[in-house]
Z-matrix of the N, CA and C atoms (Angstrom, degrees):
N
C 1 1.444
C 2 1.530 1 107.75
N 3 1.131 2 110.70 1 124.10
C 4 1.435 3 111.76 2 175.75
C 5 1.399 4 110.83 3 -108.62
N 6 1.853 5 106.90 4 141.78
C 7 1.867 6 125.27 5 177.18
C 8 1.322 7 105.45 6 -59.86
N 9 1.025 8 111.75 7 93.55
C 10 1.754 9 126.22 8 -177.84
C 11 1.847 10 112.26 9 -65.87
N 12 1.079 11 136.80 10 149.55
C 13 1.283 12 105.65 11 178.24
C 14 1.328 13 104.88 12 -101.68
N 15 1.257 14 103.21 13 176.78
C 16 1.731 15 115.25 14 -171.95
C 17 1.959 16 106.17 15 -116.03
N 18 1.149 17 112.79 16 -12.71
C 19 1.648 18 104.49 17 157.22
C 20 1.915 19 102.50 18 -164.85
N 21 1.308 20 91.11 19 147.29
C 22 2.058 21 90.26 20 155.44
C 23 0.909 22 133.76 21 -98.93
N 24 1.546 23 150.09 22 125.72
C 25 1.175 24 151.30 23 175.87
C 26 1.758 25 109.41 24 -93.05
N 27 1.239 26 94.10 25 152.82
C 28 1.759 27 104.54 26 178.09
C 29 1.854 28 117.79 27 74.22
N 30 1.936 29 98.74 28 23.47
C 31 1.866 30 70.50 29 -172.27
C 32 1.853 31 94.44 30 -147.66
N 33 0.848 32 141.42 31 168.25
C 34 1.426 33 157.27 32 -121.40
C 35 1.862 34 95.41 33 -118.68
N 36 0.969 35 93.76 34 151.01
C 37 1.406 36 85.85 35 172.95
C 38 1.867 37 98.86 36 -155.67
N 39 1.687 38 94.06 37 138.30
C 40 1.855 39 107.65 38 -164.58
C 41 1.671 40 88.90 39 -73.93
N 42 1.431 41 115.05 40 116.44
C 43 1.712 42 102.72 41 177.55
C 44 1.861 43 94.18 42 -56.12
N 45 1.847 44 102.64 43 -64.57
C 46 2.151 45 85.25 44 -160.22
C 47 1.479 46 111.25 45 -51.14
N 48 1.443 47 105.05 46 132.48
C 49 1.643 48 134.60 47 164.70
C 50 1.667 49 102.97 48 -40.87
N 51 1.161 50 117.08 49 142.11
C 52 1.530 51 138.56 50 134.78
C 53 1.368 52 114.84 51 -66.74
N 54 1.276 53 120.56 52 106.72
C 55 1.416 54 135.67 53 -160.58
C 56 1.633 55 111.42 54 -134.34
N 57 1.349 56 105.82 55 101.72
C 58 1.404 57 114.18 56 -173.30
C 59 1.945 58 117.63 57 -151.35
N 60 1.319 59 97.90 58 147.08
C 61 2.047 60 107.61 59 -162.08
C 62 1.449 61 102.49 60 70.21
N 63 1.786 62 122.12 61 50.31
C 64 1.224 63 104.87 62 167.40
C 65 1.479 64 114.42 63 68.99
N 66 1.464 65 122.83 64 30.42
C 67 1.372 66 113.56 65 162.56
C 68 1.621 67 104.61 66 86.70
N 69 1.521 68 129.11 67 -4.99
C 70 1.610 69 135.41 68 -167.16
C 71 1.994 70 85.12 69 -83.98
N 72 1.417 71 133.76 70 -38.62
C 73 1.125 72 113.92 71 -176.53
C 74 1.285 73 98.38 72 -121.47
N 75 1.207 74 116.87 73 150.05
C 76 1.498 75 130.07 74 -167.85
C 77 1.730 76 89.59 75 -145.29
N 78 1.780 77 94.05 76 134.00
C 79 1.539 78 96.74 77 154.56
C 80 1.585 79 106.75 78 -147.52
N 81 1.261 80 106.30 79 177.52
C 82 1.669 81 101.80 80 143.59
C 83 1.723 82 105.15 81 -160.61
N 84 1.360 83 83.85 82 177.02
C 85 1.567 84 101.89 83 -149.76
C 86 1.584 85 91.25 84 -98.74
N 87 1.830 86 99.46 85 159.21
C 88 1.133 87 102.48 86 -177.32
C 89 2.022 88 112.51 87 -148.56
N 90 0.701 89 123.04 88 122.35
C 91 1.896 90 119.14 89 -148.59
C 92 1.336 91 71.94 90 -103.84
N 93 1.807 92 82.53 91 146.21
C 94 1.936 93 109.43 92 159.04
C 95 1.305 94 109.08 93 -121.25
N 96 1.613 95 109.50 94 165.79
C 97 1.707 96 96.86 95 161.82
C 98 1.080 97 119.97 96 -62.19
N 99 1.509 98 131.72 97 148.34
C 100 1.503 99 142.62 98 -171.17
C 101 1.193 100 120.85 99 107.40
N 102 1.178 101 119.94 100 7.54
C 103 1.634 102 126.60 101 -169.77
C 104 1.762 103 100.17 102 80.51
N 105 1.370 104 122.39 103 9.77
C 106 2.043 105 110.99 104 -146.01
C 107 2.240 106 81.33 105 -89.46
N 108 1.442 107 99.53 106 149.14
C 109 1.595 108 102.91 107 178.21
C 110 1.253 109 84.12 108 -153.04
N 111 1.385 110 90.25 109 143.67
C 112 1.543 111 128.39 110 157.03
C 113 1.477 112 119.75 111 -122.36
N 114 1.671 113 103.59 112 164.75
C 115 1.638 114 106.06 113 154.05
C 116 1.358 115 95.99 114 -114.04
N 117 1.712 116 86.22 115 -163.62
C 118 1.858 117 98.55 116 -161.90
C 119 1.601 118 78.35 117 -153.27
N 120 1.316 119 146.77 118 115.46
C 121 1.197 120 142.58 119 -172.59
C 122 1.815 121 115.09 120 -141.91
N 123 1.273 122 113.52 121 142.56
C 124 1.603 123 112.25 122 162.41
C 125 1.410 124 106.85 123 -118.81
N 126 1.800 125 99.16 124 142.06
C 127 1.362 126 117.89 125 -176.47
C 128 1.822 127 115.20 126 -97.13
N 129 1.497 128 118.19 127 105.95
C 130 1.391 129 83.74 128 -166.75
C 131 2.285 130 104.42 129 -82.86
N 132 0.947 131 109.04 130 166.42
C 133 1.858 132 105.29 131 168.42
C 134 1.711 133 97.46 132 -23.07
N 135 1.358 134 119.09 133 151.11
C 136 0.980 135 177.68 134 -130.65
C 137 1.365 136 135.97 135 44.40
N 138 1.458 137 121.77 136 -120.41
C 139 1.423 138 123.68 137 -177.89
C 140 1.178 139 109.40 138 -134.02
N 141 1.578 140 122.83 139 136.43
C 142 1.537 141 125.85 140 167.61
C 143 1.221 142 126.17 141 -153.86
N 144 1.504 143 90.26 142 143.64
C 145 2.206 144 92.41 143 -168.11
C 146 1.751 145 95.36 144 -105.41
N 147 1.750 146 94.70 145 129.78
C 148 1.327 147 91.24 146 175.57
C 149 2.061 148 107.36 147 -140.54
N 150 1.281 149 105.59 148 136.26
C 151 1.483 150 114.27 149 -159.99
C 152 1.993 151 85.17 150 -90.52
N 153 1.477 152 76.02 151 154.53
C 154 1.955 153 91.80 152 179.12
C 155 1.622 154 81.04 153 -125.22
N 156 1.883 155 97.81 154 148.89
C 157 1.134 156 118.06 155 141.61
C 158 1.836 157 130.82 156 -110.38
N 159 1.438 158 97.52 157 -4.75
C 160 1.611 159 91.36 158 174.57
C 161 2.337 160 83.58 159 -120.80
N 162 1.263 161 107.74 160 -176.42
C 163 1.258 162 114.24 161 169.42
C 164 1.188 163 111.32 162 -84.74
N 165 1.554 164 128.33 163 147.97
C 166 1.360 165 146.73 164 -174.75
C 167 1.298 166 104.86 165 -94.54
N 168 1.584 167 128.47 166 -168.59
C 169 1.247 168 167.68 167 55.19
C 170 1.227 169 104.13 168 -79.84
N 171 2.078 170 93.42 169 143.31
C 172 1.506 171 89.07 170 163.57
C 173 2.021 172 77.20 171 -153.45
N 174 1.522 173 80.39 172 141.54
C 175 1.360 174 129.40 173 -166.23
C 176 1.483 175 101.20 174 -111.49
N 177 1.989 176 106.20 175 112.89
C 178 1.549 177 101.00 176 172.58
C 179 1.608 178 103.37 177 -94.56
N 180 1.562 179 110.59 178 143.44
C 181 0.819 180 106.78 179 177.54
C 182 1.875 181 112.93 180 -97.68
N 183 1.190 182 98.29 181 -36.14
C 184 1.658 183 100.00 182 175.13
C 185 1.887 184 103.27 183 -143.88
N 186 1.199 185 102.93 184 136.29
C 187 1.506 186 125.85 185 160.97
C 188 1.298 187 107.09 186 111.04
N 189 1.514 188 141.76 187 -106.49
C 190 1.293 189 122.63 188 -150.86
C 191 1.966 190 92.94 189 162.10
N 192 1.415 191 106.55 190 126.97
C 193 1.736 192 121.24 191 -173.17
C 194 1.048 193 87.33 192 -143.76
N 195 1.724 194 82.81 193 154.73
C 196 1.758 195 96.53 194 169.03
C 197 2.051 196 92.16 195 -118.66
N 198 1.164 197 115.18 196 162.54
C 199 1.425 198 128.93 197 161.41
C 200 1.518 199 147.42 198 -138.18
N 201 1.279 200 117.14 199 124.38
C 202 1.485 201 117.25 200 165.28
C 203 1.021 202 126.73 201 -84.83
N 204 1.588 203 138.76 202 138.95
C 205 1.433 204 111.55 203 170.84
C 206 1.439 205 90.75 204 -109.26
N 207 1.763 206 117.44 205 146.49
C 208 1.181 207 128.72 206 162.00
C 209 1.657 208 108.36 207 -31.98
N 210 1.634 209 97.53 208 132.76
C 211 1.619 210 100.75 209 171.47
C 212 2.002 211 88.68 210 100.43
N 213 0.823 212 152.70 211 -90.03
C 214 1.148 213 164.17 212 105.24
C 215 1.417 214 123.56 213 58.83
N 216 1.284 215 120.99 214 105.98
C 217 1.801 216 118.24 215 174.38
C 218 1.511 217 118.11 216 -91.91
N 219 1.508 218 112.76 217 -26.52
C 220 1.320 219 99.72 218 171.08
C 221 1.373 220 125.76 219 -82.48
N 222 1.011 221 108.67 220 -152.89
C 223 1.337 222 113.44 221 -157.84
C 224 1.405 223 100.93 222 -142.19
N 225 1.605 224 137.13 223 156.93
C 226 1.164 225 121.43 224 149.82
C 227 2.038 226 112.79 225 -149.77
N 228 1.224 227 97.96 226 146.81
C 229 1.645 228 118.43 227 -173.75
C 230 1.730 229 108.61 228 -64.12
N 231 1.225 230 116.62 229 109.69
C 232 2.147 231 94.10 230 177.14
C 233 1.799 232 73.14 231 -119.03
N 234 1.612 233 107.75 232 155.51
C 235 1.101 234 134.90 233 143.74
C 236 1.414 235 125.18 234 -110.19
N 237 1.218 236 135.78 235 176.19
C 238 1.782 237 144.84 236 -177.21
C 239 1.809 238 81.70 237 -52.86
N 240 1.479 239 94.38 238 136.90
C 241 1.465 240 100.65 239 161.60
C 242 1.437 241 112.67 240 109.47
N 243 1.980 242 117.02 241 -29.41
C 244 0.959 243 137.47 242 -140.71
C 245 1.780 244 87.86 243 -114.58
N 246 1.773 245 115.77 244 164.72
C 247 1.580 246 110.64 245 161.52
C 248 1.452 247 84.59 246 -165.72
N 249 1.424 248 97.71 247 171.69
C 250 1.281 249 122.13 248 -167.28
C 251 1.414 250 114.72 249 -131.44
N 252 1.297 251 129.45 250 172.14
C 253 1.824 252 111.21 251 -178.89
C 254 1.356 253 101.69 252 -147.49
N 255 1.363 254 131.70 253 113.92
C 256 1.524 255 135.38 254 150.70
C 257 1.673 256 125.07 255 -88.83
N 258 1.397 257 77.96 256 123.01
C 259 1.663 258 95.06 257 177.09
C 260 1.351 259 113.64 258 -64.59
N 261 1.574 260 116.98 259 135.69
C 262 1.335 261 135.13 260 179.63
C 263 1.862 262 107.12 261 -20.93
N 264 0.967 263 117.66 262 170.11
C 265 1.614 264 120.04 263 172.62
C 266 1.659 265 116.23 264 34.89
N 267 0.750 266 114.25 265 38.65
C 268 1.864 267 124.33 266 -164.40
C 269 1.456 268 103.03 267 -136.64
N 270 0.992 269 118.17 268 -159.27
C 271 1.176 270 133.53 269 -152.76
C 272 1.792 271 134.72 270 175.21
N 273 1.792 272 131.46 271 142.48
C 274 1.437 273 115.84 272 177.41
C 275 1.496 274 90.40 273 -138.68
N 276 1.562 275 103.47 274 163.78
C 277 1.361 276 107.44 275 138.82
C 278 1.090 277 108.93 276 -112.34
N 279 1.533 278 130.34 277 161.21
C 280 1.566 279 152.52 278 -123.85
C 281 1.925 280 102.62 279 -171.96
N 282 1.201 281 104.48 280 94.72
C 283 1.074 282 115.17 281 160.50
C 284 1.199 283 142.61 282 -117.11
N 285 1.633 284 112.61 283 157.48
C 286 1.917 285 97.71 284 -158.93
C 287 1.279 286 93.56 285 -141.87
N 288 1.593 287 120.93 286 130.82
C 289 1.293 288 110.62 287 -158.12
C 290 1.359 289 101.80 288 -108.68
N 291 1.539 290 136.79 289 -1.55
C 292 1.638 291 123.84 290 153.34
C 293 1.710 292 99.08 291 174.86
N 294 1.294 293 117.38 292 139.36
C 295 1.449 294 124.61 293 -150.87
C 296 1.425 295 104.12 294 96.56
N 297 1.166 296 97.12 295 178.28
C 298 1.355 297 120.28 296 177.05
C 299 1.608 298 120.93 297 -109.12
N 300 1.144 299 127.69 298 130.39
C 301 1.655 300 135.49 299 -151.97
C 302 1.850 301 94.76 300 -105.68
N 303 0.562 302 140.79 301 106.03
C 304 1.664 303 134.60 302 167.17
C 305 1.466 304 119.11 303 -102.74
N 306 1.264 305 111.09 304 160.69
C 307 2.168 306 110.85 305 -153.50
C 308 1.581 307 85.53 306 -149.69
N 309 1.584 308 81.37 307 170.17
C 310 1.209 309 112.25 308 147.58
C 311 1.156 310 99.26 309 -153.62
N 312 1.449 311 81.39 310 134.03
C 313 2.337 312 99.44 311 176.34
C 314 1.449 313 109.73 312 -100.30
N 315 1.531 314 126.18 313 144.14
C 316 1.941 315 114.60 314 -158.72
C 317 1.834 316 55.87 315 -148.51
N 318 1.639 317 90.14 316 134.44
C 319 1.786 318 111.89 317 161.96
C 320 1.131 319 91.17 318 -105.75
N 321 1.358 320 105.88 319 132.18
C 322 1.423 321 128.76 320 -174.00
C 323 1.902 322 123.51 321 -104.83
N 324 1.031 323 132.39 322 108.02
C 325 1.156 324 122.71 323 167.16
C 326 1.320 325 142.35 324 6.87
């Protein structure tokens, strides 16, 4: 379980939303010094496949997903507290089976 944080200080944030499945995931992005970006996103219930071009973490911050990673038959459970990591050029689907799932996505090196 990783100490998730609870706010950032010192960094910019893109007001327009990341808006994707019809408005079911919403994020927006938020720049640090160093070139370092994140989003900040809510998942509402269902299912979604989404391709990376740099590598992820993504860190739930509140509710409860299930995950595949492309390539992959299982499955796995993250709750608040919990994150997961996709390798560059890859890909998951991300499902949320009722509530709302909230992240943070860190592109990773």
């Amino acid at each position: 379980m990783s100490a998730l944080p609870t706010q950032f200080a010192g960094v910019t944030v893109v007001t327009k939303a990341n808006v994707y499945f019809d408005g079911n995931v919403v994020s927006h992005t938020v720049l640090f010094a160093g070139d370092i970006k994140k989003t900040l996103g809510l998942i509402r219930p269902g299912s979604y496949h989404f391709g990376t071009d740099a590598a992820e973490r993504m860190e739930i911050v509140a509710g409860a997903c299930r995950v595949t990673l492309d390539g992959q038959t299982a499955t796995q459970d993250y709750a608040a507290g919990t994150f997961f990591d996709v390798p560059a050029k890859n890909g998951f689907t991300i499902a949320v089976g009722s509530g709302l799932c909230e992240y943070i996505c860190s592109f990773l090196a």
